[in-house]
ZANU-756651 format. One record per atom (N, C-alpha, C, O): x, y, z. Coordinates in steps of 0.001 Angstrom, whole numbers, padded with zeros to 6 digits, always signed. Layout:
# residues N
XYZ/...
//
This chain:
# residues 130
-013646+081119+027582/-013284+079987+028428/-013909+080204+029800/-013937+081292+030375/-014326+079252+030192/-014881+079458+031335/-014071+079529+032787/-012855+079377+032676/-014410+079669+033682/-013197+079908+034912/-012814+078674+035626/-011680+078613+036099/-013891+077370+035799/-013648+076534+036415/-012692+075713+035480/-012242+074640+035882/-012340+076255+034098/-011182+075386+032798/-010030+075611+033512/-009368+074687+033985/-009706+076911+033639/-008780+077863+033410/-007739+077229+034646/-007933+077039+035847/-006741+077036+033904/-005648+076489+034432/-004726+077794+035088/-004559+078655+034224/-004141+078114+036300/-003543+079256+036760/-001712+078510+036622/-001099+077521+037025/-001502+079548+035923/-000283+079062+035824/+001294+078558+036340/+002255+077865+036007/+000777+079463+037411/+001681+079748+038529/+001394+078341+039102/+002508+077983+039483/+000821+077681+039283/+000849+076403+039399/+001773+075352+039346/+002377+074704+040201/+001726+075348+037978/+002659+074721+037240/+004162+075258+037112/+005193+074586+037117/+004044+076388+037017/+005557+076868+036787/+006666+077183+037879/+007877+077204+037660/+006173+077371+038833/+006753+077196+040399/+006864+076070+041188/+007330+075996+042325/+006352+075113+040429/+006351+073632+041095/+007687+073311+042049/+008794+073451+041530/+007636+073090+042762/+009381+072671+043359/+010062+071430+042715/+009432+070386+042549/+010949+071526+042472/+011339+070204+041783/+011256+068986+042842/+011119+069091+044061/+011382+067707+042015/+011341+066271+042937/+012964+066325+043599/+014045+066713+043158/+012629+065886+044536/+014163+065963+045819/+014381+064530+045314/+013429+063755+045220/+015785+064138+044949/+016138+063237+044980/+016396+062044+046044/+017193+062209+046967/+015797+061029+045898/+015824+059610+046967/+017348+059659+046838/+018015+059989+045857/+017931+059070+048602/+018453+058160+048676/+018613+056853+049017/+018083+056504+050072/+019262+055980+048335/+019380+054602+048280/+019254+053969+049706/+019672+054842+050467/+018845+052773+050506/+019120+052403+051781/+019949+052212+051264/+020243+052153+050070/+020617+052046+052498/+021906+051181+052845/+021549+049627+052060/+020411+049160+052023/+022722+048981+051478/+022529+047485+051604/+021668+047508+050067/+021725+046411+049510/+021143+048223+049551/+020197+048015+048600/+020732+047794+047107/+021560+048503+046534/+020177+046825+046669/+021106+046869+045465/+020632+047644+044185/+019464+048033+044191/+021430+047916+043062/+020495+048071+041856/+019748+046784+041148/+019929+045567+041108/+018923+047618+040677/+017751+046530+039626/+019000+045823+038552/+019999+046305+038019/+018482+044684+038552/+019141+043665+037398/+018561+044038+035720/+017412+043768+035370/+019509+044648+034870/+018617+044844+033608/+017629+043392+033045/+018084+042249+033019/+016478+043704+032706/+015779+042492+031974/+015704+043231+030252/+015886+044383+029855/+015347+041932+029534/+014445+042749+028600/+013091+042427+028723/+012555+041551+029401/+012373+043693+027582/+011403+043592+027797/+010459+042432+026918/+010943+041902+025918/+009297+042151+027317/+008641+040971+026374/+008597+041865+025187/+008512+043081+025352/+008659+041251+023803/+007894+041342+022527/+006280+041757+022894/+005585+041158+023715/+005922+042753+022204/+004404+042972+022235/+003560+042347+021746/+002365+042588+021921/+004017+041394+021018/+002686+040472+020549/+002929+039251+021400/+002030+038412+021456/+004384+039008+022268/+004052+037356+023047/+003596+038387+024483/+002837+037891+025316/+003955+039370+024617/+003514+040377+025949/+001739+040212+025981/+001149+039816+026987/+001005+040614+024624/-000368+040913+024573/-000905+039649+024733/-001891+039553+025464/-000294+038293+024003/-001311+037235+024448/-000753+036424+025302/-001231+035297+025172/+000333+036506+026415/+000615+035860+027755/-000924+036754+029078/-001552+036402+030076/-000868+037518+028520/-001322+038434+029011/-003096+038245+028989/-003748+038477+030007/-003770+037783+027652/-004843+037517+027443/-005100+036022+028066/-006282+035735+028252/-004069+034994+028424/-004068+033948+028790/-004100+034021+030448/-004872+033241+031006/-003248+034978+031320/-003229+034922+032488/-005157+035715+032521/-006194+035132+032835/-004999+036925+032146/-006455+036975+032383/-007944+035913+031999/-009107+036052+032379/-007579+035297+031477/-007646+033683+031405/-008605+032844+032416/-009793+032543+032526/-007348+032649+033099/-006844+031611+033960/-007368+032528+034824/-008138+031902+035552/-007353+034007+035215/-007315+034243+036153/-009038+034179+037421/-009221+034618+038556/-010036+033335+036346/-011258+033275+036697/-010881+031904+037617/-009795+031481+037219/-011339+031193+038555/-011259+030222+038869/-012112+028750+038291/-011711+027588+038230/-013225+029267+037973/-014186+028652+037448/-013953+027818+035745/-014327+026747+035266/-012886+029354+035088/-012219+028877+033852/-011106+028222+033534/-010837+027750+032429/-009868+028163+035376/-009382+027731+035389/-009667+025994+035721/-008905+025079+035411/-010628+025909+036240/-011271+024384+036412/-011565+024089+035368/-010979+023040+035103/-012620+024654+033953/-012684+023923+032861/-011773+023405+032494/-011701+022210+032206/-010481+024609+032410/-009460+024372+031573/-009056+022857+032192/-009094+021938+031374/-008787+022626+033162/-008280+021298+033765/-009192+020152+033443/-008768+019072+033033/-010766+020488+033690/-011484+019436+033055/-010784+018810+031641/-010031+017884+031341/-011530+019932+030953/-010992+019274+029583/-009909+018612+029485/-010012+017458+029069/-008317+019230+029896/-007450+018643+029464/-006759+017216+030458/-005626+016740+030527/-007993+016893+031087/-007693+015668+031654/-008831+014688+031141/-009372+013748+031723/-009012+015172+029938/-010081+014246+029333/-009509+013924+028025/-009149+014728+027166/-009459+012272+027970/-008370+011413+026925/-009575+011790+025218/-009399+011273+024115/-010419+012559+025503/-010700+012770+023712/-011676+013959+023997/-012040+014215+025145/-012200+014874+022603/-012823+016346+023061/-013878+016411+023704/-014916+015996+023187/-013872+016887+024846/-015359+017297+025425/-016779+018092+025353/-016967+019308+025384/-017706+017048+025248/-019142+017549+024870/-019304+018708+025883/-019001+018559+027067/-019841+019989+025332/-020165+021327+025826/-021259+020631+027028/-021142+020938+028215/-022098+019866+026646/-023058+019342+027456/-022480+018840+028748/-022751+019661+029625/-021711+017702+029282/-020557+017540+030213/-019657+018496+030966/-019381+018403+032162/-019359+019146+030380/-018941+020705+031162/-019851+021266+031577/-019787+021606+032758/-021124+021613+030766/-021983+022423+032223/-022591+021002+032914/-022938+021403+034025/-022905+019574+032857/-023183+018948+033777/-022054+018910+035006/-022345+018352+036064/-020909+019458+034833/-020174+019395+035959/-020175+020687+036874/-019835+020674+038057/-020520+021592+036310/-020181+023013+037084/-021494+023159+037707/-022264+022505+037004/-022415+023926+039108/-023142+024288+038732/-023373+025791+038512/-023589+026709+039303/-023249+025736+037093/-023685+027451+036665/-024567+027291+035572/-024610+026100+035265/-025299+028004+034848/-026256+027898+034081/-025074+027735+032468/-023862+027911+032346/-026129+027340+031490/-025266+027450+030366/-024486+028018+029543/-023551+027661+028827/-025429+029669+029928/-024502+030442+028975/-024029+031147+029691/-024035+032324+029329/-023372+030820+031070/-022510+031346+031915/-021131+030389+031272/-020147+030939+030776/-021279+028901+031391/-020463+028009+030875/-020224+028747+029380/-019466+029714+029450/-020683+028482+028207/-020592+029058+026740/-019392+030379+026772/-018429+030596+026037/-019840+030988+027753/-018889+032299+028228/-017750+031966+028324/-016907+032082+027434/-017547+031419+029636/-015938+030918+029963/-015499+030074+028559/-014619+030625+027897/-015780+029393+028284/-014968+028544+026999/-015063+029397+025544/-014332+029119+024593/-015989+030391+025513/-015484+031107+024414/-014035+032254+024843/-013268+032818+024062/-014061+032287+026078/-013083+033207+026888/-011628+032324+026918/-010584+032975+026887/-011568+030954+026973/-010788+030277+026838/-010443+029846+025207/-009287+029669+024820/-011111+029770+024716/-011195+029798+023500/-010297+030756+022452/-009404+030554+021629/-011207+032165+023064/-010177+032876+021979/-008679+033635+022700/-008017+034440+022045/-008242+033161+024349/-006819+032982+024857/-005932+032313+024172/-004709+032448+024161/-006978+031173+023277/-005434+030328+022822/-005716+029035+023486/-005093+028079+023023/-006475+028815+024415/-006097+027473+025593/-006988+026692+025118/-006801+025522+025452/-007921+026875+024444/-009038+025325+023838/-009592+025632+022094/-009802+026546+021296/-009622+024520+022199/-009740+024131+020581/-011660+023476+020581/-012175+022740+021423/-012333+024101+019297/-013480+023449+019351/-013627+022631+018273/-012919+022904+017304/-014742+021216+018144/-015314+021414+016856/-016628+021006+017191/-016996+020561+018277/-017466+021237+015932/-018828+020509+015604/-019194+019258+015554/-018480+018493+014905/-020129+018856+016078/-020592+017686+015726/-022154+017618+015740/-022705+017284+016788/-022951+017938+014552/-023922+018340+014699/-024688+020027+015302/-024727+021046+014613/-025172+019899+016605/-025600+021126+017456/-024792+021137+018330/-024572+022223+018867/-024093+019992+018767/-023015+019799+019807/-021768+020751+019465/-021394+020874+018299/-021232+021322+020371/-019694+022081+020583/-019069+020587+021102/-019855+019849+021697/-017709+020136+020897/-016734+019505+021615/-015267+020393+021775/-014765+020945+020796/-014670+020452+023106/-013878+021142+023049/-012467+020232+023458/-012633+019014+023522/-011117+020759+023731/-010433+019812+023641/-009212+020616+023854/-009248+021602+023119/-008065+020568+024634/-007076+021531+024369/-006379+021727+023641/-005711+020858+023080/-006306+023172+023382/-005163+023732+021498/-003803+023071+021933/-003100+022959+022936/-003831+022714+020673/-002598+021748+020370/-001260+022310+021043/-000394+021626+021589/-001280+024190+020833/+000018+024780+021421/-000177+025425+022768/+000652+026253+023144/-001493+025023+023731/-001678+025696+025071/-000923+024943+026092/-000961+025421+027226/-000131+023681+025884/+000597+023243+026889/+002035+023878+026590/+002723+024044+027597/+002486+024184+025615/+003828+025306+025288/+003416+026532+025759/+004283+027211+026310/+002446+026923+025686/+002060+028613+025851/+001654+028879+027525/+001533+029977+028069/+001489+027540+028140/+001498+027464+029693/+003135+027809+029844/+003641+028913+030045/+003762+026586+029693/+005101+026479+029857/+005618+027833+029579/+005888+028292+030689/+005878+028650+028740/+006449+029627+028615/+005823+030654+029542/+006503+031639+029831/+004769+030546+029967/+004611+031321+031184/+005813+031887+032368/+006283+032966+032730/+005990+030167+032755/+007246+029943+033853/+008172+030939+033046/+008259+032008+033649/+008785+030918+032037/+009845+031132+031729/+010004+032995+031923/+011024+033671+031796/+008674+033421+032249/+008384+034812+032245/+009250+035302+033627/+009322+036524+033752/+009871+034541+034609/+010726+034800+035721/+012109+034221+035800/+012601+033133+036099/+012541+035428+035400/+014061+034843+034727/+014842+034264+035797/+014446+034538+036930/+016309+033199+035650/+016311+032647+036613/+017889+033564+037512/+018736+034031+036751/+018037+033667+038550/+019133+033822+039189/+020614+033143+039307/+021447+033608+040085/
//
């Protein structure tokens, strides 16, 4: 073993223990929560990172203020970013959960998933109420 590995032990074993905090004054205890489920935890989670682009958060609003699915072509005529900067964000939105595609020909149309206005909503619900 070489010397720069080599862990000295005395290190570790003399450590002083952690001194216990006290509370301020006035301070209350934490309110128990539970915790999220790991599978609605992992994709609230894939959705805020999401949203959390600004650029993807504007598609997302494009689209879903558009009364039928939107041509891929129309989304990058609105942004200016190149195309497969656009292609990016909506496959990123895409596989969050928040847009729905189909074919029409070479054309992408996209359109919002049927369950991304519930899966917004339950967002809110992620701050429990008082």
């Amino acid at each position: 073993m070489h010397s720069r590995h080599r862990i000295e032990i005395c290190q570790y074993v003399f450590m002083p223990a952690r001194a216990a905090r006290t509370r301020p004054e006035g301070c209350c205890p934490l309110q128990p929560i539970r915790p999220l489920a790991a599978r609605q935890r992992e994709r609230l989670v894939r959705v805020f990172k999401a949203l959390a682009d600004p650029t993807r958060l504007e598609i997302l609003r494009l689209v879903a203020a558009q009364p039928a699915p939107t041509c891929v072509c129309d989304v990058v005529d609105h942004f200016d970013l190149a195309q497969p900067t656009i292609s990016h964000h909506l496959k990123v939105l895409r596989e969050a959960g928040l847009l729905q595609t189909s074919k029409l020909g070479i054309w992408s149309f996209y359109a919002l998933a049927p369950d991304a206005e519930d899966l917004l909503a339950r967002g809110s619900e992620l701050l429990p109420t008082r």
